[in-house]
Every structure is written in C-alpha cells, then in structure tokens.
Steps between C-alpha positions, in 0.01 A plus 500: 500500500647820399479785741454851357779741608549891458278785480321432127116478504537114444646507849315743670154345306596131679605653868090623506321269302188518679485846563526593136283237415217643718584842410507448105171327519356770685570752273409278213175417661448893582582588176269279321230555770479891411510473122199283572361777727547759275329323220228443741484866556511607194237276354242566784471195686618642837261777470161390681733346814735844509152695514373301759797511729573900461118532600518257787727711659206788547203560639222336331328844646757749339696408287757791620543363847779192545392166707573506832604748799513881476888467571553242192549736202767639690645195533458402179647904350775388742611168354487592141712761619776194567490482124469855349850619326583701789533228766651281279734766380651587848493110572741464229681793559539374883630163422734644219679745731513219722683281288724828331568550915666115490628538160288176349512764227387215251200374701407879500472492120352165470221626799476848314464293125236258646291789623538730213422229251208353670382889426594481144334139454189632675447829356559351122250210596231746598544713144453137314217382663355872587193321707275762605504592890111340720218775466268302699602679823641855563832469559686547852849542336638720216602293150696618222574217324295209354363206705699183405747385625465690825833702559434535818512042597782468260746754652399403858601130372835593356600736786384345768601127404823617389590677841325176675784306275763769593419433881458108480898506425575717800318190709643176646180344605228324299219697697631810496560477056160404472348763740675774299362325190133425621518888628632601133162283376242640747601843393481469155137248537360861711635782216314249271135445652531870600496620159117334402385609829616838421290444180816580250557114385339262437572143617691358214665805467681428863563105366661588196729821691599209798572225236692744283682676819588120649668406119703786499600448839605146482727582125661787707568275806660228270697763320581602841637180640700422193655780466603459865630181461717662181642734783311802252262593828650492849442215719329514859701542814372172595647309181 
C-alpha cells in the first residue's frame, strides 16, 4: 500500500477523505437543490405555499399587524438586523483587524474574499432571477432589491458559518467546536425566518439564500484548509 507523502492535493485529498467527501456532496447536493428551487420559482409552483406562509405570519384580522406579542416585531426588526450589510460589515471588519492584529494576513483575505463574494454571488443572483418582493402584507422592513435569493439568509450563512469555522480551529474540545458551530447555525436559521415575518421574503426565498450561503461557505472552507495545508494561509496556534 502506497502512502501519499508531501503537500500536493493527492496528499492532502487522502489525509481527509471523509471530510471532503461530506463536504463535496454537500455542496453538490446544495447546488443541485437550488437550481431546482429556482426553477420552481420561476415557473410558479412555490407560489400558493409562499402566499400562504407570508400571510400566516399576520393577523387574520389585519393584515398589517404580525402574529404574536406587542414586543415581537421588535424582535423580529432586531434579528434581521443580524443580517443587514451593516452588521455584517463591522462583523467582518472585526474579525479582519483581528486577524491583521496576529498577522494571519492570509486568513484575513480568504475571510474578507468569502464575504465579499458571497455579496457578489448574491447580488448577481437577485438581477437573474429579479423575483418580485410579497405584496400580500405591508412590509415591516425597507427593500431595495428583488426578493430571491434573500441577501439577507445568504450573507448571515457565509459570515456567520465562516467565523463559526474560524473559531472551531481556535477549540480543543469536541463540545465546544460544535457549540460555536450550532451558535453560527441558530443565528443564521433566526436572520432567515425573520425576514417572512418581517413580510420582505418569502419562504423559498430564505431556502434558496441558506442553501446558496451554506455552498459558498463549504467551497471557501475547503479552499481554506488546502491552502493551509500548502503553508499559503497560516496555521492555528494549536497545530
């Protein structure tokens, strides 16, 4: 049996078998599961369930007034907040000076490249597809752009899981990896439902910005630990 030796992507490909193999079939699946969504979209077929869930979320009374307590708009204006530009921006910005501050000056180009081209995938998406924004329900959030993919799920799922990935390699322990990872999910999973409560999205508009945000993710994260193992991106302090 021949062992592979070096730094070549043969090499680096056999050392993490598994993980690739999970990882390319999730972005395979994801990829071919949003085409499919998108075609769905476009020819109509969604339309009668994305109705009924942007309505379900108000009053059958008025129509302008959310489900639930007085304090839950707030809430909800709140969380899509998590995934507006501007958070995400300084959340970026934040992680970049910290890694300029420990001179992973690589990782801060490969975290600033993710980000900026999960923008550049999502904004060129939305001019392609150009779905119209929900006018069943007044809005409870400013739009400027068109409805699908939402923006707002896909950048939460590229910023967020990539700093959950970022912080998962600063962590020894099983528990504490996947509590940085589940918190990465839970974020992203509220920025999402927020936006068809706030009336802006509908449903498969959310599906189709997490599936797209979670590819993207996962090709950036392989680049990521490849290039790593080429010595191109700094290693962890704990490797």
């Amino acid at each position: 049996m021949v062992t592979p030796s070096g730094n070549g992507p043969i090499s680096w490909l056999a050392g993490h078998v598994n993980i690739v193999l999970v990882a390319v079939l999730l972005i395979v699946g994801g990829t071919w599961g949003f085409i499919e969504l998108a075609d769905e979209v476009r020819e109509g077929d969604t339309q009668r369930f994305d109705d009924w869930a942007v309505r379900a979320m108000r009053r059958a009374d008025d129509p302008s007034r959310p489900i639930g307590p007085h304090w839950l708009p707030e809430v909800g204006r709140d969380l899509t907040a998590l995934g507006g530009v501007a958070v995400l921006s300084l959340t970026t910005a934040f992680v970049a000076g910290y890694l300029l501050i420990v001179r992973k000056y690589h990782a801060m180009w490969l975290v600033l490249a993710a980000t900026l081209g999960g923008l550049l995938i999502s904004t060129l998406l939305k001019h392609l597809i150009d779905r119209a924004r929900p006018d069943l329900v007044p809005h409870l959030s400013h739009v400027y752009t068109s409805s699908f993919p939402s923006g707002h799920s896909m950048l939460s799922a590229v910023v967020y899981l990539t700093l959950g990935a970022l912080l998962t390699r600063l962590a020894s322990e099983r528990r504490v990896k996947l509590y940085f990872l589940a918190a990465a999910l839970l974020l992203t999973f509220l920025v999402g439902v927020s936006r068809v409560y706030m009336g802006v999205h509908y449903p498969t508009d959310v599906l189709a910005g997490w599936t797209a945000g979670l590819v993207w993710a996962l090709l950036c994260w392989l680049v990521a630990r490849y290039l790593q193992r080429r010595g191109a991106v700094e290693k962890d302090a704990d490797e």
